[in-house]
C-alpha positions in Angstrom: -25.1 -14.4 17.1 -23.3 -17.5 15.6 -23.0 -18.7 12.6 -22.2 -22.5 13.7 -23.2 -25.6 12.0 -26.8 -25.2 14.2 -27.6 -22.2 11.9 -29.9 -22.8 9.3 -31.0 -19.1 8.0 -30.0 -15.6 8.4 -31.0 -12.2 8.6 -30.2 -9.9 6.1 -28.5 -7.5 8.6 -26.3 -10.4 10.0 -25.0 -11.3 6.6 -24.6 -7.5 6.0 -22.4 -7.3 9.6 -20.7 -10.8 8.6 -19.6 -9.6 5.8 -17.7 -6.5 6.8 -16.0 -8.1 9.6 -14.3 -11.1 7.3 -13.7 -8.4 4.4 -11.7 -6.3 7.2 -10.1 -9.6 8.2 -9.5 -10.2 4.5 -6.8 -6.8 3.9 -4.2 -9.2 5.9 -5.4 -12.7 4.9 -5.5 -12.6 1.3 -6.7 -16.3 1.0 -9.9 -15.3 2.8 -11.2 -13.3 -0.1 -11.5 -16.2 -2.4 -14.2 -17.7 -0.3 -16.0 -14.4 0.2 -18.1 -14.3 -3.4 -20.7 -17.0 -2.3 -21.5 -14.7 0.9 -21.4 -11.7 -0.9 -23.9 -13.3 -3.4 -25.9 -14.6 -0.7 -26.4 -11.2 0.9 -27.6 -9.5 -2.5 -30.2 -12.6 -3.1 -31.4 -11.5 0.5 -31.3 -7.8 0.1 -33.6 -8.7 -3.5 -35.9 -11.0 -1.6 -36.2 -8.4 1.0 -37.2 -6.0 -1.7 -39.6 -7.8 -3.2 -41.4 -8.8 0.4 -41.3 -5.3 1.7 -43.2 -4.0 -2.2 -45.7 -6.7 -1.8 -46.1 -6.2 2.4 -45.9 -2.3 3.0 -47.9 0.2 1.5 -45.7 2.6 3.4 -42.4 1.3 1.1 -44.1 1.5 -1.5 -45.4 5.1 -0.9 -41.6 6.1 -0.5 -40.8 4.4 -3.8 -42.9 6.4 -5.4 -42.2 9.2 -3.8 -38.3 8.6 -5.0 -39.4 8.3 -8.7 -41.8 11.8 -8.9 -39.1 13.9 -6.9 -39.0 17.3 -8.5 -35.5 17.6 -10.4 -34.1 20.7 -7.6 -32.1 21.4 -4.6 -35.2 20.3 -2.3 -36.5 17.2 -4.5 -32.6 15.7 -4.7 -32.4 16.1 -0.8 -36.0 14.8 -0.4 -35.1 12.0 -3.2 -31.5 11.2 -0.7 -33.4 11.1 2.3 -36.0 8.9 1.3 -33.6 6.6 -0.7 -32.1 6.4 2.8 -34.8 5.5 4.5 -36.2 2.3 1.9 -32.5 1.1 2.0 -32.6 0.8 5.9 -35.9 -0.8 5.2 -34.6 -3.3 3.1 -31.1 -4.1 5.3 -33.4 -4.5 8.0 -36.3 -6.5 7.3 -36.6 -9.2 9.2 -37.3 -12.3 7.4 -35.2 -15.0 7.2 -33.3 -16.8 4.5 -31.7 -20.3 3.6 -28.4 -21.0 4.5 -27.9 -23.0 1.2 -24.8 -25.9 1.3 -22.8 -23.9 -0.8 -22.5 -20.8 1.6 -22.2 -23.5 4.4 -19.1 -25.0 3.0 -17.6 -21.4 3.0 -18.6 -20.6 6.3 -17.3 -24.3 7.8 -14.2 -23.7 5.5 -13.5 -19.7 7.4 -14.4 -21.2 10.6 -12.1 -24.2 10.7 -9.0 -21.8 8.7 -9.6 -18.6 11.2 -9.3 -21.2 14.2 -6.6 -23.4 13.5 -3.6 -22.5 15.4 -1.0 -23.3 12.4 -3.3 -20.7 10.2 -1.6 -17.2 9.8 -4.0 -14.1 10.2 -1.3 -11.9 8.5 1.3 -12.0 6.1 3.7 -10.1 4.9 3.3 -6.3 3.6 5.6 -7.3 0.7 2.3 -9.2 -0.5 0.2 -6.7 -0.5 1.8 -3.8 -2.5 2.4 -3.5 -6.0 5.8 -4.9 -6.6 8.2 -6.2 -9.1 8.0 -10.1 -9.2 10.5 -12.4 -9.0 8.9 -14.5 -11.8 6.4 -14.7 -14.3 4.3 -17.6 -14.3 2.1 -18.7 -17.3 -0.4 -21.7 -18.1 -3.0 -22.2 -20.7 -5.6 -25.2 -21.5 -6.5 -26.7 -24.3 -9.5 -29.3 -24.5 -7.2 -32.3 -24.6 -3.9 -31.1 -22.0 -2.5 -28.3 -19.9 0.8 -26.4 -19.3 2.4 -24.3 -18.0 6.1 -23.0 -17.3 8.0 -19.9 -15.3 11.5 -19.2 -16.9 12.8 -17.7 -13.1 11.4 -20.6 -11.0 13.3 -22.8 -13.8 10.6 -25.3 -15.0 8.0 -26.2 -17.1 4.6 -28.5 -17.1 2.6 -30.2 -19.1 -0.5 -33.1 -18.7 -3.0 -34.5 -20.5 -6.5 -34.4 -19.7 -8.3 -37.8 -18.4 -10.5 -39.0 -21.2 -13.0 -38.7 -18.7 -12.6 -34.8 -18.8 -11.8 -34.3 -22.6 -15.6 -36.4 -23.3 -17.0 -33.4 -21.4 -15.8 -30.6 -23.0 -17.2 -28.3 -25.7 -15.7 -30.8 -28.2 -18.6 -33.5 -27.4 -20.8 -31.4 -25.7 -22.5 -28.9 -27.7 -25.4 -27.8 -25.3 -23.6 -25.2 -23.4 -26.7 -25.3 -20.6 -25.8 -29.0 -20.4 -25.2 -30.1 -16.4 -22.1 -32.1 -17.7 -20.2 -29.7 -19.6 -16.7 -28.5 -18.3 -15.9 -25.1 -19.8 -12.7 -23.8 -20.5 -12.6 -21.6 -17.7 -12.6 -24.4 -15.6 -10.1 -26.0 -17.5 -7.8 -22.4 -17.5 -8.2 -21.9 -13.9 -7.1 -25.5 -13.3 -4.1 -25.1 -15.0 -2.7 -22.2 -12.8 -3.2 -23.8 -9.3 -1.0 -26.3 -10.7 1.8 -23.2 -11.4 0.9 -21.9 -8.9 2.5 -25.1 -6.6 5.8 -25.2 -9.3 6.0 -21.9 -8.2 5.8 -23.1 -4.5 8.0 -26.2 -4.7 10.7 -23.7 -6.2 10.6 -21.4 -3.5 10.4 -24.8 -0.8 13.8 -25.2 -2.8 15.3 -22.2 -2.9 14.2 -20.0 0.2 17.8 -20.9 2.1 19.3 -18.9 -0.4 17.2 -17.1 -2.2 18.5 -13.2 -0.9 14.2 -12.0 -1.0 12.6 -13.8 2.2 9.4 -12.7 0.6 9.4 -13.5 -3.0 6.5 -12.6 -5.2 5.4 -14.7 -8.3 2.6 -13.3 -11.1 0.9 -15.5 -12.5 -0.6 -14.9 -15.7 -3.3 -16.7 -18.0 -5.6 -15.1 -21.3 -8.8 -16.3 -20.4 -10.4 -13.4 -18.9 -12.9 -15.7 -16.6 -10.1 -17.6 -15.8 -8.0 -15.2 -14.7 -11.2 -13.5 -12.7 -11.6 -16.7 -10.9 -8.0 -16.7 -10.3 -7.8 -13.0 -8.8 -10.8 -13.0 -6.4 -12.6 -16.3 -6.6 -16.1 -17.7 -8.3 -19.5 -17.4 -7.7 -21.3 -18.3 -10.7 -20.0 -22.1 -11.6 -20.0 -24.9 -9.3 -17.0 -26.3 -10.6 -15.1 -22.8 -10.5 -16.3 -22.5 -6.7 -14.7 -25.9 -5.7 -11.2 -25.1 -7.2 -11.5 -21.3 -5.7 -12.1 -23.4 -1.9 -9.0 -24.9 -3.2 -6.8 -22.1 -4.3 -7.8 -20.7 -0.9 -7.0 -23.6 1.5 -3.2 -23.7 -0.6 -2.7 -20.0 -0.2 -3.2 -20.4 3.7 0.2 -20.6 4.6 2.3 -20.6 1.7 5.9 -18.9 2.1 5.5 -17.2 -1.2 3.1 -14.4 -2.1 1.1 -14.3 -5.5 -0.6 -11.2 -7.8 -2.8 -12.4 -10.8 -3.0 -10.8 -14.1 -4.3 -11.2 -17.7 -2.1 -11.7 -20.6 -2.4 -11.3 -24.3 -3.1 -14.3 -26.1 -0.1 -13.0 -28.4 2.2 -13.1 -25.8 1.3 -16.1 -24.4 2.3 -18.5 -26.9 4.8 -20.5 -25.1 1.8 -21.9 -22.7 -0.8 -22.2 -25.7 2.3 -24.2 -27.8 2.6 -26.7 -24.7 -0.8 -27.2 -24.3 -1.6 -27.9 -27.7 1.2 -30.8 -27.8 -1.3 -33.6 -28.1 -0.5 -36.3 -25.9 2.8 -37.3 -23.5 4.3 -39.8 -25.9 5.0 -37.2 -28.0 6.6 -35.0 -25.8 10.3 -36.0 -26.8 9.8 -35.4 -30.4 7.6 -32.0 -29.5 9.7 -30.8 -26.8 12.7 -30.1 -28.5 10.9 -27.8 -31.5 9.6 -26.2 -28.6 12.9 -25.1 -27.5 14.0 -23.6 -30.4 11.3 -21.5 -30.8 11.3 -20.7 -27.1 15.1 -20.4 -25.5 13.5 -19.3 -22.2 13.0 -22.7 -21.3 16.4 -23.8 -22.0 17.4 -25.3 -18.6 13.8 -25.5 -17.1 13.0 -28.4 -15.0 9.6 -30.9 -15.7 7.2 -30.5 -12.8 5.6 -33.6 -11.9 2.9 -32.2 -9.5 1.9 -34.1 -6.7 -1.1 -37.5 -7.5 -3.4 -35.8 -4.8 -3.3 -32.7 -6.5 -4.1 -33.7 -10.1 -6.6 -36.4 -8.7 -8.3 -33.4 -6.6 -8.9 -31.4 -9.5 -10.5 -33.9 -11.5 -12.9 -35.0 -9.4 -13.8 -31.3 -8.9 -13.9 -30.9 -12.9 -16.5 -34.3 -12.7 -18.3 -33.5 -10.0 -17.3 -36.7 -8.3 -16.3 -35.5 -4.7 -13.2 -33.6 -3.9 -10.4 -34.0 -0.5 -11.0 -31.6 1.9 -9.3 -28.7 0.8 -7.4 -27.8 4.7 -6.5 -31.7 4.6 -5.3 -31.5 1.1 -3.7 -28.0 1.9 -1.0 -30.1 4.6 0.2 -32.5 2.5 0.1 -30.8 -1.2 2.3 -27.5 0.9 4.9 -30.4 2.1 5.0 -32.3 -1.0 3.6 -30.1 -3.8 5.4 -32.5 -6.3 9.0 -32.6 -7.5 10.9 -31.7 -10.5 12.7 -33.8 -13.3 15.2 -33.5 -16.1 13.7 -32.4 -19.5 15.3 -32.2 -22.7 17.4 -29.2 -22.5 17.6 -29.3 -18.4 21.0 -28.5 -16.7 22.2 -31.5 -14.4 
């Protein structure tokens, strides 16, 4: 069994078999995971539809669902009650109808194939990735409807860009009708913002990795929208939008040289972020900039990172739904040329 661009439906058992393999594959690819949640959904829409067939199909299910609920509360109705639930759940993992393979799941599936395949796609990385560690920076963003930031005092540098007009007309701020097709959330927006720290993070390592004495290094990366940082931590299921920047995320974390944990932070604690997002547009950045400063010396010295056209542009048309660059074609020249820092008020020479 294949699951090549001929297939157009599945069983519920291949999903289920599918699923384990790529999920064992996943404990030494960590970019693999983000591209898991639409399969995963896929095989609990099946398992439901398989349910509901089987209830309206076989009297013989539904005997053994009843015969689950009246189970007599004791030693022999909880091992009667085990061994029947046993029995329906093989029922439903194995019921043989087929389902749609819709173009979302297809997209993940094309995107696993062509990554898994490619000989310049590593199918481990390093242990130091996996274990709880202490990083060697801190990386924060935030998003406000009108610009983004970021900044990561160890990686020395700092971000900050306005939203197209395009975007900011589609936000909560003109659209009101949160069931609206058109509407780009703020979770969007947040999760946006840190794949663009997340490549300052890797153009500082591109920089730095002659010298740097940990061949391994290990940013965090930090944001206080809890969706966003979700999104950020294992990929999306239940947006669109949220599913095309997690393709993304996982096509740049292919082959980076760094490795990357995601966490939550406070909205307290993340002022620095929230303060440079909130600077209202780029021409005022040398009048804001230095009040910034003095309220946060950790960015005394920090660099300005211009990230790479491609990049911005790709997320964009992500955010409007207008297309997006193959994320393994993106992945080759955003990883060579992830954008390139700049003097800022404050910067050392």
């Amino acid at each position: 069994m294949t699951w090549g661009p001929h297939r157009c439906s599945f069983k519920a058992k291949e999903a289920k078999e599918l699923t384990g393999k790529l999920n064992h594959i996943a404990f030494s690819t960590p970019w693999l995971k983000f591209l898991l949640g639409n399969i995963y959904s896929s095989l609990a829409t099946a398992l439901c539809l398989n349910n509901s067939h089987l209830i309206y199909t076989s009297r013989r299910f539904c005997e053994a669902l009843r015969t689950i609920c009246s189970a007599a509360t004791s030693a022999t109705g909880n091992a009667k009650r085990a061994f029947v639930t046993g029995a329906t759940t093989r029922s439903i993992h194995g019921c043989p109808i087929l389902h749609h393979i819709g173009s979302d799941l297809r997209r993940d599936l094309q995107l696993i194939e062509r990554a898994l395949s490619s000989p310049h796609s590593p199918i481990s990385c390093p242990v130091a990735y996996l274990i709880p560690r202490v990083p060697f920076g801190v990386a924060r963003s935030d998003s406000s409807l009108s610009a983004r930031g970021g900044y990561c005092p160890q990686a020395q540098f700092w971000w900050y860009l306005e939203w197209p007009i395009d975007v900011r007309t589609r936000t909560i701020q003109y659209i009101t009708m949160k069931n609206n097709p058109k509407l780009i959330s703020i979770n969007s927006l947040e999760y946006a913002a840190q794949l663009i720290t997340m490549m300052g993070c890797h153009l500082h390592h591109l920089k730095t990795r002659a010298t740097h004495h940990d061949p391994h290094p290990l940013y965090l990366l930090e944001c206080d929208n809890t969706a966003g940082e979700s999104w950020l931590s294992k990929g999306c299921t239940s947006s669109p939008t949220g599913r095309d920047l997690a393709r993304l995320q996982a096509a740049l974390l292919v082959d980076q040289g760094a490795g990357y944990h995601f966490s939550r932070v406070d909205t307290k604690i993340n002022v620095i972020a929230d303060s440079i997002s909130r600077i209202p547009c780029k021409s005022s950045l040398t009048r804001k900039f230095p009040l910034l400063l003095a309220q946060a010396p950790s960015l005394l010295g920090c660099w300005c990172f211009l990230p790479n056209a491609d990049l911005t542009s790709s997320i964009v048309e992500v955010l409007l739904r207008t297309g997006c660059m193959d994320p393994l074609t993106a992945r080759k020249q955003l990883l060579i040329y992830p954008g390139r820092f700049t003097s800022s008020p404050g910067a050392t020479p």
